[in-house]
MIKELUM-762529 format. One record per residue (C-alpha): z, y, x; residue in one letter. Coordinates in steps of 0.1 Angstrom, whole numbers, padded with zeros to 4 digits, always signed. Layout:
N
ZYXa
...
***
This chain:
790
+0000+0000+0000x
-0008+0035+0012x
+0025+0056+0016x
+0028+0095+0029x
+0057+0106+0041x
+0067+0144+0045x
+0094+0158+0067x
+0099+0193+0061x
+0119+0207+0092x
+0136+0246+0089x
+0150+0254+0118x
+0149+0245+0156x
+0167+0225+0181x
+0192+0253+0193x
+0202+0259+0156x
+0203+0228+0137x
+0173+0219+0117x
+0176+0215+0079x
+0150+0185+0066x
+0138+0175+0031x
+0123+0143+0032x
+0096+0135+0010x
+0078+0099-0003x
+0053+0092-0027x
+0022+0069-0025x
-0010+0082-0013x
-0029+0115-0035x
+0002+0112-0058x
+0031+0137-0064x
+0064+0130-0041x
+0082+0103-0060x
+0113+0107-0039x
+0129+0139-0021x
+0160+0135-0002x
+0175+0164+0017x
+0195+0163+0050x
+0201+0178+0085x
+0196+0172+0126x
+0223+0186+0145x
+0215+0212+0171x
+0197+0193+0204x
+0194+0220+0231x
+0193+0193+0259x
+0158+0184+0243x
+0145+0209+0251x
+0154+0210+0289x
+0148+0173+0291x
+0111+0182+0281x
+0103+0212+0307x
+0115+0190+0329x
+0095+0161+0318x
+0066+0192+0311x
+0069+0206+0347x
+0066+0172+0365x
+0040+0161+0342x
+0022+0190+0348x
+0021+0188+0387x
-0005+0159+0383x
-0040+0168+0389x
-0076+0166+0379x
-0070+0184+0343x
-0090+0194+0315x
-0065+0222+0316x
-0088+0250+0337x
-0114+0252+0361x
-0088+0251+0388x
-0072+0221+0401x
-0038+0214+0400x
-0030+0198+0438x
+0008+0175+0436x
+0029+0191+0462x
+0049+0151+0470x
+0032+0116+0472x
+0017+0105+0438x
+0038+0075+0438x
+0073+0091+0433x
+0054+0117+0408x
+0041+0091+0383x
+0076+0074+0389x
+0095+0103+0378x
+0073+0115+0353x
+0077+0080+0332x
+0117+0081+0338x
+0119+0117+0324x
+0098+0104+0297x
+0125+0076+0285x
+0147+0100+0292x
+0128+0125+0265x
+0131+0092+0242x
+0162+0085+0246x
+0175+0124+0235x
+0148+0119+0204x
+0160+0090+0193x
+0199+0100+0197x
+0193+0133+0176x
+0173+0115+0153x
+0203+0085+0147x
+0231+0116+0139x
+0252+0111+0110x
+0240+0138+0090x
+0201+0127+0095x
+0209+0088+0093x
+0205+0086+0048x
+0172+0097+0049x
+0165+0073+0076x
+0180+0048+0056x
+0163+0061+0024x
+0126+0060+0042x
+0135+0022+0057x
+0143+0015+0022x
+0113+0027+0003x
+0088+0018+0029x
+0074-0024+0037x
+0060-0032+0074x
+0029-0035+0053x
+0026-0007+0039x
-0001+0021+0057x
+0018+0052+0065x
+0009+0089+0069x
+0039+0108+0085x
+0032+0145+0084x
+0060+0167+0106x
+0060+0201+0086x
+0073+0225+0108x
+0065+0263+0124x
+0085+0259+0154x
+0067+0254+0188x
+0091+0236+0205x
+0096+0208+0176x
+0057+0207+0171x
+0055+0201+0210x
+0079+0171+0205x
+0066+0135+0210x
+0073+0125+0176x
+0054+0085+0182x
+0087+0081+0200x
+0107+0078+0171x
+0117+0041+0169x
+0111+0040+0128x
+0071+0038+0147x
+0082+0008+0166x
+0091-0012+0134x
+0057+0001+0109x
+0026-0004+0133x
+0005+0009+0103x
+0022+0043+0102x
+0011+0074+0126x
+0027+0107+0129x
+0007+0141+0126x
+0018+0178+0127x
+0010+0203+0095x
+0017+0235+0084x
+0046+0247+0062x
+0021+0267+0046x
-0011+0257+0035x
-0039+0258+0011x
-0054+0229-0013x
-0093+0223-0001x
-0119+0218-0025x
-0134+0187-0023x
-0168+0185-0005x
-0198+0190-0016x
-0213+0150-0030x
-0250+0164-0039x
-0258+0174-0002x
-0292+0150+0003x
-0280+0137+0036x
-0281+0101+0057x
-0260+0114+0085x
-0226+0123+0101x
-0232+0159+0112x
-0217+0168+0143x
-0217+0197+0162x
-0206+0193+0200x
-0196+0218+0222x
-0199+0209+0259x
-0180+0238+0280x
-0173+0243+0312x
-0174+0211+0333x
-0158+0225+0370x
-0141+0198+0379x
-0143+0173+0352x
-0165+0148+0340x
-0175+0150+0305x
-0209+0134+0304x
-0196+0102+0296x
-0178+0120+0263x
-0217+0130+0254x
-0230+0089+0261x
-0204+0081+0235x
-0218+0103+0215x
-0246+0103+0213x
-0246+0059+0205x
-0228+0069+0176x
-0240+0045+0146x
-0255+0070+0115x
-0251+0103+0136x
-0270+0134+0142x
-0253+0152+0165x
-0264+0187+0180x
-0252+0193+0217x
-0243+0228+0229x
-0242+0230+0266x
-0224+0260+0282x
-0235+0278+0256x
-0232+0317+0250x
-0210+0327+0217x
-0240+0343+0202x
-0253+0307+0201x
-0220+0292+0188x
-0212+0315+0163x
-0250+0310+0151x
-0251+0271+0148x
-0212+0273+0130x
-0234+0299+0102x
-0260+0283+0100x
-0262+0244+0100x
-0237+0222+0080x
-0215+0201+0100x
-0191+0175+0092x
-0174+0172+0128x
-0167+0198+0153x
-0160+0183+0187x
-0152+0200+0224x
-0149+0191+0257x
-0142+0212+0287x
-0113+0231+0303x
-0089+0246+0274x
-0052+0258+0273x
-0026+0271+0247x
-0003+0302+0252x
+0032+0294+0262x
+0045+0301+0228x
+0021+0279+0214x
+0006+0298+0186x
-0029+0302+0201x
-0055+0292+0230x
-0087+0291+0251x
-0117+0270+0255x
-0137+0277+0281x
-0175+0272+0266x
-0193+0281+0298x
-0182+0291+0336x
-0178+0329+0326x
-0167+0332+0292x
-0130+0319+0278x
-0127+0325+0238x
-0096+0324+0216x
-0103+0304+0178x
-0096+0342+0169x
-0132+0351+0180x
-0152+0328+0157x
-0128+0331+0131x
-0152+0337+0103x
-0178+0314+0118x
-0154+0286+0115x
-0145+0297+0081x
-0178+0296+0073x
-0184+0257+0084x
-0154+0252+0061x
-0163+0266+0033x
-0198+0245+0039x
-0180+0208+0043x
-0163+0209+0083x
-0136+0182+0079x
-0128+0171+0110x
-0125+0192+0143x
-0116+0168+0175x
-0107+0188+0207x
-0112+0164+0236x
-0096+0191+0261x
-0064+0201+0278x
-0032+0214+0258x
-0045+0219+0225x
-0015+0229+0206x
-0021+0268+0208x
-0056+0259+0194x
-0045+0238+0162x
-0019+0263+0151x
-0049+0287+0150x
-0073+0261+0137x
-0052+0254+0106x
-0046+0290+0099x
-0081+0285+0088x
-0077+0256+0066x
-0096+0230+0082x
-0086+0199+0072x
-0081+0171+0099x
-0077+0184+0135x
-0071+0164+0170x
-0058+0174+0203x
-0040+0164+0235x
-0004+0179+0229x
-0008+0184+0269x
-0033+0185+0297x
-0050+0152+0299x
-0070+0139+0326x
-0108+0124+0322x
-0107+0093+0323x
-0072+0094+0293x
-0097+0118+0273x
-0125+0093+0278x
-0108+0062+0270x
-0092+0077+0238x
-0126+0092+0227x
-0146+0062+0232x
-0118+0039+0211x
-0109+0066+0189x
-0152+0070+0180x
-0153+0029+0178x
-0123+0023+0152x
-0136+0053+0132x
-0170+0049+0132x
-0167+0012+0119x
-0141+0018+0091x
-0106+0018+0100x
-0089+0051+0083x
-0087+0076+0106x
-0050+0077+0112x
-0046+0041+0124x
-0079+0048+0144x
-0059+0075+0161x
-0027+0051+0166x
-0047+0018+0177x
-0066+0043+0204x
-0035+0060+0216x
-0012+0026+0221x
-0042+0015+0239x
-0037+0041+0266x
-0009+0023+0274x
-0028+0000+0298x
-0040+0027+0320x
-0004+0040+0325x
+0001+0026+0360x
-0024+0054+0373x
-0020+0082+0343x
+0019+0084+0330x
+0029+0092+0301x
-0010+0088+0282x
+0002+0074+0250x
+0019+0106+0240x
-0013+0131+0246x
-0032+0126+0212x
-0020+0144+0183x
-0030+0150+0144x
-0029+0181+0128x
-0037+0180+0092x
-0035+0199+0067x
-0013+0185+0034x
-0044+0200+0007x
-0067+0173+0018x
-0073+0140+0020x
-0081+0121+0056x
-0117+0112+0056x
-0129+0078+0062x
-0164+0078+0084x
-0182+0067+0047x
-0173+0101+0036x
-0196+0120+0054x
-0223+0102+0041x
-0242+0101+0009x
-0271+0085-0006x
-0302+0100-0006x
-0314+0108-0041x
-0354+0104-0045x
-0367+0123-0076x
-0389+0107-0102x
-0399+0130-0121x
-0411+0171-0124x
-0383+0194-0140x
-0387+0197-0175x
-0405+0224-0193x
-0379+0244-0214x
-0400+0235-0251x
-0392+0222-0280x
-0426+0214-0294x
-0410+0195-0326x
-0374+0207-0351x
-0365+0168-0337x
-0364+0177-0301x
-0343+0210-0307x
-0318+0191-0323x
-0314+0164-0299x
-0315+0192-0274x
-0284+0210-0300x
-0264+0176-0299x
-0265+0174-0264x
-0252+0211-0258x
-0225+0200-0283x
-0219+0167-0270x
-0217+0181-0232x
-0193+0214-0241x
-0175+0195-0254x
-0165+0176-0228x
-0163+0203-0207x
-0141+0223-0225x
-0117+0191-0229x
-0118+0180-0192x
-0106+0221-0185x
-0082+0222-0209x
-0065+0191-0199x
-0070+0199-0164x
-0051+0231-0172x
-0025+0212-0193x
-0016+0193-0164x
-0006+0224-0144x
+0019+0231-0169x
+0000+0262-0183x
+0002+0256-0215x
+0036+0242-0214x
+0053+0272-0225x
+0029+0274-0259x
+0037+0237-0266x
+0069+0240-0266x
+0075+0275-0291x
+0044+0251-0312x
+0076+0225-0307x
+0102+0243-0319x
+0087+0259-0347x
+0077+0226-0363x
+0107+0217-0358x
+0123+0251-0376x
+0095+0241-0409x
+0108+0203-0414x
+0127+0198-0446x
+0163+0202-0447x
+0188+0176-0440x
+0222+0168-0451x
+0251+0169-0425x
+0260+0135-0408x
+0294+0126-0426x
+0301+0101-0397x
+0322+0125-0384x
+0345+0152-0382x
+0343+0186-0356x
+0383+0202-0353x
+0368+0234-0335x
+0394+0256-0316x
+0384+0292-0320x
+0402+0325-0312x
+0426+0321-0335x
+0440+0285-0324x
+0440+0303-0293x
+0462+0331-0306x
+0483+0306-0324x
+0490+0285-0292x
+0501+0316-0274x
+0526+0321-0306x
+0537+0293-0310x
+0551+0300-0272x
+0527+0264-0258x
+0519+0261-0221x
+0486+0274-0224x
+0465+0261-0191x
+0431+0262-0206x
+0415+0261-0249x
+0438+0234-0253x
+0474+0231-0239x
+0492+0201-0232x
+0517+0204-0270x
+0487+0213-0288x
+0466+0185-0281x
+0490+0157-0278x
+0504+0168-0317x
+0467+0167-0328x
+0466+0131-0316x
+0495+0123-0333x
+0489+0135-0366x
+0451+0120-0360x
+0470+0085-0358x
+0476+0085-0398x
+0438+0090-0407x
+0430+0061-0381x
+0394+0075-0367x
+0374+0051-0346x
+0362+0074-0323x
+0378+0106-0308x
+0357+0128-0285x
+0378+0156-0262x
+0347+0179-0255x
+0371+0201-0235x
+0373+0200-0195x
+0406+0188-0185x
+0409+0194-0145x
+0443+0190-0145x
+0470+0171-0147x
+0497+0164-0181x
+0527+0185-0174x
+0557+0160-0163x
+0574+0171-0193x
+0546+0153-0217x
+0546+0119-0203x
+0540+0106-0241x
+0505+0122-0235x
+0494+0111-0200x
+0504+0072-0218x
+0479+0084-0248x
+0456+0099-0226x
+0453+0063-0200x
+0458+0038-0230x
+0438+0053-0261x
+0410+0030-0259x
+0391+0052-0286x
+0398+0085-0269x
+0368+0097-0247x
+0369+0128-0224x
+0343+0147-0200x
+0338+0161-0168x
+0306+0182-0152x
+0282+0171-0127x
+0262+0200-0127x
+0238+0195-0092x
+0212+0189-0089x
+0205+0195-0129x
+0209+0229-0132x
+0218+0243-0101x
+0253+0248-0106x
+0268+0245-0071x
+0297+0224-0079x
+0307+0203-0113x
+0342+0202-0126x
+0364+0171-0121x
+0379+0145-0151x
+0410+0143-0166x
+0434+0123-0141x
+0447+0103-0168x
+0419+0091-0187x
+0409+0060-0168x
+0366+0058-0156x
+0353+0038-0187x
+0360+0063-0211x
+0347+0093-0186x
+0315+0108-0195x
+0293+0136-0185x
+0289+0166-0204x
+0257+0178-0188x
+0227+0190-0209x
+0192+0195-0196x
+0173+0226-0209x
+0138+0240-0201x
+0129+0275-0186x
+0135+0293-0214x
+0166+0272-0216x
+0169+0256-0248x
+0180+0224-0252x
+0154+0202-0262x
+0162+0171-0241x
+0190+0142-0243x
+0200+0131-0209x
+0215+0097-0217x
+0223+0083-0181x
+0219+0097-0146x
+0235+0090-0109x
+0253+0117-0098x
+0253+0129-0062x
+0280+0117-0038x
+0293+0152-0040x
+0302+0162-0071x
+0339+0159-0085x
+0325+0143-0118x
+0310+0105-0108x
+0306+0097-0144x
+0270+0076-0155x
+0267+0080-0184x
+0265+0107-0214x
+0296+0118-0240x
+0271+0117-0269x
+0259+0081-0255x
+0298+0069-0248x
+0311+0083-0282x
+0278+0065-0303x
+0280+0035-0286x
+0317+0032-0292x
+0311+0040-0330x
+0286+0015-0330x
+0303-0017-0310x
+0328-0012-0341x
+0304-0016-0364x
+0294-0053-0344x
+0261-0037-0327x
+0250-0035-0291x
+0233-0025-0264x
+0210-0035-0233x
+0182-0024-0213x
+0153-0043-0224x
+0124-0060-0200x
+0102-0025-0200x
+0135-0007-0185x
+0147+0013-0219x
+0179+0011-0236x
+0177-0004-0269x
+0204-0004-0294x
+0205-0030-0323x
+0170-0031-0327x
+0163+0004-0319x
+0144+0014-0285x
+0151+0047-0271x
+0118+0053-0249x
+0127+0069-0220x
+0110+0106-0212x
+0091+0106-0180x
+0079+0139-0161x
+0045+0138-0180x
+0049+0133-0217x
+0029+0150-0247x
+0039+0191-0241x
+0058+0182-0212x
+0039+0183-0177x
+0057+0182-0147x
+0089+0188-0151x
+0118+0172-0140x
+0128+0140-0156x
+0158+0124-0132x
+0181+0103-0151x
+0175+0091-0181x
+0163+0117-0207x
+0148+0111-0241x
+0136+0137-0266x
+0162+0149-0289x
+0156+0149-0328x
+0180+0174-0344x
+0189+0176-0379x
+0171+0200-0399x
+0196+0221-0409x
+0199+0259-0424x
+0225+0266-0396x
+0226+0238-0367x
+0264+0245-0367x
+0263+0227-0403x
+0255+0194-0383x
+0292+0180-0395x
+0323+0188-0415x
+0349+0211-0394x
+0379+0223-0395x
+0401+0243-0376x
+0431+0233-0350x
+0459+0250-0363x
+0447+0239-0399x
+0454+0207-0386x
+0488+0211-0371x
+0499+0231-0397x
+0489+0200-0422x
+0465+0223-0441x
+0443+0197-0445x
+0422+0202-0482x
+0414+0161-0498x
+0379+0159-0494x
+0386+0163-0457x
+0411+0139-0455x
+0386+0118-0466x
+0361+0126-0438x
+0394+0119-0415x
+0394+0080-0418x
+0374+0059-0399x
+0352+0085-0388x
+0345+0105-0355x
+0364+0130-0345x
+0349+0152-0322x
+0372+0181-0304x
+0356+0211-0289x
+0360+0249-0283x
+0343+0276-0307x
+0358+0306-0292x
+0330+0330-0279x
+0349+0334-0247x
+0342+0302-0236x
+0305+0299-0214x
+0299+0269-0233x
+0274+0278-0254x
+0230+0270-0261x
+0198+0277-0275x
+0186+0246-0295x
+0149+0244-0310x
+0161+0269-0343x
+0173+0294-0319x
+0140+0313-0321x
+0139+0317-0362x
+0180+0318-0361x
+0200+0351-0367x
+0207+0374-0339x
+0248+0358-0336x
+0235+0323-0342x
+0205+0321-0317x
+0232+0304-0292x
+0255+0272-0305x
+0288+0258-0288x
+0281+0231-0268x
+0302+0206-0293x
+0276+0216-0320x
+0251+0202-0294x
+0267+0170-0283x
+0270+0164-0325x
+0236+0166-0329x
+0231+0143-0302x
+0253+0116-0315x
+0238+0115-0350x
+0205+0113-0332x
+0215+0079-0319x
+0235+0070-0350x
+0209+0079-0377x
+0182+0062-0359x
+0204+0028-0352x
+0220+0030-0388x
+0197+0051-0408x
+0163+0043-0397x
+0154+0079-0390x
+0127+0078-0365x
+0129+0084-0326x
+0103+0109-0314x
+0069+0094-0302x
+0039+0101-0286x
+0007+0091-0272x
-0008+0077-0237x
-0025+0102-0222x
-0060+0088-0231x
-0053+0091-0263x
-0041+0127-0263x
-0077+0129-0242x
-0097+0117-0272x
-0075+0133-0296x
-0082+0170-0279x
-0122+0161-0276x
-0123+0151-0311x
-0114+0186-0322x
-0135+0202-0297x
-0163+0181-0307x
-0152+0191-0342x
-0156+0227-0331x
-0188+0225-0317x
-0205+0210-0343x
-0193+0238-0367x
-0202+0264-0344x
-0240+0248-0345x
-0236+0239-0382x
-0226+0279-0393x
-0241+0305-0368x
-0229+0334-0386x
-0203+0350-0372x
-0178+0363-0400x
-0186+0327-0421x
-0183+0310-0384x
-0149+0330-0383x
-0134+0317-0416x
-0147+0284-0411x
-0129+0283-0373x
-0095+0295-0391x
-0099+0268-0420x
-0101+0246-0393x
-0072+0253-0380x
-0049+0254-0402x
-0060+0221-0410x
-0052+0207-0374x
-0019+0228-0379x
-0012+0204-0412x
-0023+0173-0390x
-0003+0180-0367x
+0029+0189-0386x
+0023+0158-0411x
+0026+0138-0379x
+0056+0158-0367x
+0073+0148-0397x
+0071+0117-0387x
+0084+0123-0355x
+0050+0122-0339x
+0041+0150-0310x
+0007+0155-0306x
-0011+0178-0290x
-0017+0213-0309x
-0022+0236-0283x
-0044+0221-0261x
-0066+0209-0294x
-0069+0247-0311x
-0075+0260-0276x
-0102+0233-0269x
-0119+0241-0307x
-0119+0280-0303x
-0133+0277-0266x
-0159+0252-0277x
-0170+0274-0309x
-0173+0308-0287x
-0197+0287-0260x
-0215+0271-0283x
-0225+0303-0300x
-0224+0322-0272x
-0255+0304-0259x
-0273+0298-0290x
-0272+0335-0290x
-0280+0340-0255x
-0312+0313-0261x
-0321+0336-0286x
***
């Protein structure tokens, strides 16, 4: 299986380097992103001048027209250069085994099978961890599919090339420089043997004639060879192109734009200490760049060309082509230390690497003459219509999905969502249960009645409500209140409630990484784990509450280590009383009785891209006048003060009795799907109102039979959004009139409007946006060039 594998590095080896790790399978979105750290590694960096500065002292260089002489005997040079080397390794590999870094290691290991064909991309700005021998890394040692290459933090998605250039070629442009002191015929022999090539040599050639064949001709590979170097601080370089003149990748800038913009995908730089000129290189967005990371010696360039070209050329992707010829370097060693690490990938993250088949394309051999605009009989003009219809709408439905799947229209489905939702026929309150709110009053009357007030709910207040709860005997009791705290030593008779009340459930907070929240709040002490829930809610950007998180892991750092949901705990509970179940089922959902709660996944119906961690399903509230109404309530001190009227009495027994604060001081408070029609002081609920309508969503659809919210593959919502389109068109042809076109176009939809909220009552979401988007577009083309034709 094809794997990439992203490490995002912020900072540098002095500082500490923060890391994201990301993993996902090939041309997919990450499907995993860790985060962690690499402690500061100064000693690196002087391990590598050192390593750098004997290396260095070798001669016979691509590096500049000048040799370099050794000032010792070669022996002890080539000696010391490969000790430094381990030595280098041995630092990597220590920093990259710290504590804080080793999770993500562990995290990778884990996701990853010795199988599995891996791109590692190092994203990072700083020279000194881009200059870094990253093949070193042992994780390379254990996954001999996997190479490392070095990217941009910053980038820009490529187009894809262009598929209708008439070509049976690789195009490659080669750039012979100066030779003083090197041999770089034998790079031309290889090539110019090159299996379904056409390659165009420039020998020493002026910049008039460089910048002239970059404008003019479309290439698929840019190669050099010749002296080069890269500026100390790495962020740019020279090639020498002929024994006078030494340009920077500055200078033919917009000549090297220009071959990108006409299909340049690869650019191989078969020269000294080419990491100056790759940072410069991807500032122009080419796609797949390589280089010797330091200067490198003929017969190392040679030997890694000719492999490199061989492995390519024949069909191996290009990233194991790179590995397979680097490793092989190793057996020239004795003579050239230190060869393996030269050759480097740059790539840029927008684009995919090329196999050698992708620069090639069929040739297309016409049949026929173009045909004469004419339609010589009524029958060919409307085959001609039908096929404008036919292929506009298409069009129009591959843009508007392709938009929908950038989340544009996101925001639109979801106000279409919650005004559907607003127009459904009202609903009864769930008599299941019971809400004792605690407002400003019970506050007032807690502080009067002289009670130990540590939060909402002091100790005396709570356990006398539990007390006089006994005598209705409730199933289910749900303490929506945060309880960070201890039971004062003076109310032991609590703390025993608290730890042995089997049908008493309270919550904590996770908060990260759902909604940012830097840290969550910590359980009760006394309630014992099982009866511990979450009180977490997911909302979207404009932060209404539309979504039911069920289950989720929380991080090793929050206070709250709870799994699972207080509206999930308390219906579950409710419903083991009544002798019913649940499991997770052989597709991964949790089912109850009969009942399957399909889980929510990033891209589902109006939903596209957003983050679905956990386990999230699509809340169905209760359509009622004021979502407040959701249950029967009553106030705190109504209840300690026995002031209790009979028809709640009867609501008491058996029942749930959910517990949660009211008062507007509290910061517990949402927008649910009515906010938008709701009155100014009711657009926001308390969160208890919430985590009701949550548990009646379980409970009516287990005991009730009141349907779960669905929706379709995405093929179908694909064929749904043509149909309309198609719809559109053919009115658009049918009525070309613009005022009747107008009111036929608003009959129409209103009647996708009705479709679509019939459905909804059914607790279908289908797409409404996306469909009146795709029929209006489709309507104004259509008669946009019947009028144009005309």
């Amino acid at each position: 299986m094809q794997k990439l594998v992203v490490l995002n590095l912020d900072g540098d080896l002095s500082q500490g380097v923060k890391v994201t790790l990301e993993i996902g399978a090939e041309g997919d979105r990450p499907s995993i992103e860790v985060q962690g750290y690499l402690t500061p590694k100064p000693e690196i960096i002087a391990d590598y001048e050192l390593w750098r500065t004997t290396y260095r002292s070798l001669a016979n260089f691509r590096l500049t027209p000048v040799s370099i002489n050794v000032g010792s005997s070669l022996d002890e040079h080539l000696n010391n250069c490969r000790k430094l080397n381990n030595k280098l390794s041995e630092q990597m590999n220590s920093w990259l085994n710290c504590n804080s870094f080793r999770p993500l290691k562990e995290k990778l290991l884990k996701q990853l099978t010795l199988d599995d064909s891996v791109r590692v991309l190092i994203k990072t700005s700083d020279t000194w961890l881009r200059r870094l021998p990253w093949h070193l890394w042992d994780f390379f040692e254990d996954y001999s599919q996997a190479e490392v290459a070095l990217s941009a933090p910053e980038y820009e998605y490529l187009p894809k090339s262009k598929t209708d250039i008439i070509k049976g070629k690789v195009k490659i442009l080669a750039i012979l420089g100066n030779s003083q002191g090197i041999l770089i015929d034998k790079d031309r022999n290889l090539l110019e043997i090159l299996p379904d090539a056409e390659t165009t040599f420039l020998v020493e050639p002026q910049r008039s004639q460089l910048n002239e064949q970059l404008w003019e001709q479309d290439w698929d590979i840019l190669f050099f060879a010749g002296h080069s170097s890269s500026q100390e601080d790495g962020k740019s370089g020279n090639i020498f192109i002929n024994k006078t003149d030494c340009l920077t990748i500055d200078e033919l800038k917009y000549a090297l734009k220009k071959a990108v913009s006409k299909g340049l995908q690869l650019a191989i730089f078969n020269s000294c200490d080419g990491l100056g000129l790759a940072h410069q290189l991807e500032d122009l967005h080419i796609p797949q760049i390589i280089v010797m990371r330091e200067p490198v010696q003929d017969l190392v360039a040679q030997e890694f060309l000719k492999n490199f070209l061989k492995k390519f050329s024949s069909g191996e992707s290009m990233y194991l082509a790179v590995r397979e010829s680097r490793e092989k370097l190793h057996g020239i060693e004795d003579q050239y230390p230190c060869a393996v690490c030269l050759p480097i990938i740059c790539q840029n993250p927008g684009a995919v690497p090329p196999a050698w088949k992708d620069f090639l394309s069929n040739p297309q051999i016409e049949t026929s003459k173009p045909q004469i605009k004419k339609y010589r009989t009524q029958a060919q003009f409307r085959w001609r219509s039908v096929q404008v219809v036919l292929l506009s709408s298409l069009l129009i439905t591959g843009l508007v999905m392709g938009v929908r799947s950038l989340g544009l229209l996101q925001p639109s489905e979801l106000k279409a969502f919650d005004h559907m939702m607003g127009l459904r026929w009202e609903e009864k309150p769930d008599s299941r249960f019971l809400i004792i709110t605690i407002d400003e009053g019970d506050i007032q009357y807690q502080n009067r009645m002289k009670m130990n007030m540590r939060w909402s709910l002091s100790d005396e207040a709570l356990a006398q409500l539990l007390k006089k709860l006994d005598q209705y005997q409730p199933i289910t009791i749900g303490l929506d209140i945060y309880r960070d705290f201890s039971v004062d030593s003076n109310n032991a008779d609590l703390a025993t409630r608290l730890q042995k009340d089997k049908r008493l459930f309270a919550v904590c907070k996770v908060s990260a990484p759902l909604d940012g929240a830097p840290e969550g709040i910590p359980p009760a002490p006394e309630v014992p784990e099982e009866r511990l829930s979450f009180s977490d809610f997911v909302a979207d950007d404009n932060e209404i509450a539309r979504r039911q998180l069920l289950h989720l892991t929380p991080p090793l750092t929050s206070p709250c280590a709870a799994e699972y949901a207080f509206n999930l705990q308390i219906a579950l509970h409710y419903l083991e009383a009544k002798g019913i179940k649940s499991y997770i089922n052989s597709e991964g959902n949790l089912q109850i009785g009969n009942v399957v709660f399909k889980q929510l996944k990033s891209y589902t119906s109006g939903y596209q891209g957003v983050d679905a961690s956990g386990y999230q399903v699509l809340a169905n509230y209760r359509s009622l006048s004021s979502p407040q109404n959701i249950a029967a309530q009553i106030s705190l001190r109504d209840v300690l003060n026995d002031q209790i009227n009979s028809k709640l009495i009867e609501l008491l027994k058996e029942r749930i009795i959910l517990i949660g604060v009211t008062a507007p001081t509290t910061t517990d408070y949402w927008k649910t799907p009515f906010s938008a029609k709701a009155p100014f002081n009711q657009k926001l609920i308390p969160g208890v109102f919430v985590q009701a309508h949550m548990i009646s969503h379980i409970l009516s659809a287990v005991l009730d039979h009141r349907p779960l919210f669905w929706w379709w593959p995405i093929w179908v919502e694909v064929f749904w959004v043509w149909g309309w389109s198609l719809l559109g068109g053919i009115l658009a042809w049918c009525i070309r009139q613009p005022l009747y076109l107008a009111i036929a176009g608003l009959i129409m939809l209103l009647t996708l409007f009705g479709v679509c909220f019939a459905i909804f009552t059914q607790a279908g979401w289908v797409p409404l946006v996306p469909s009146a988007l795709a029929l209006v577009v489709v309507q104004v083309g259509v008669v946009f060039k019947y009028t144009a034709k005309n």
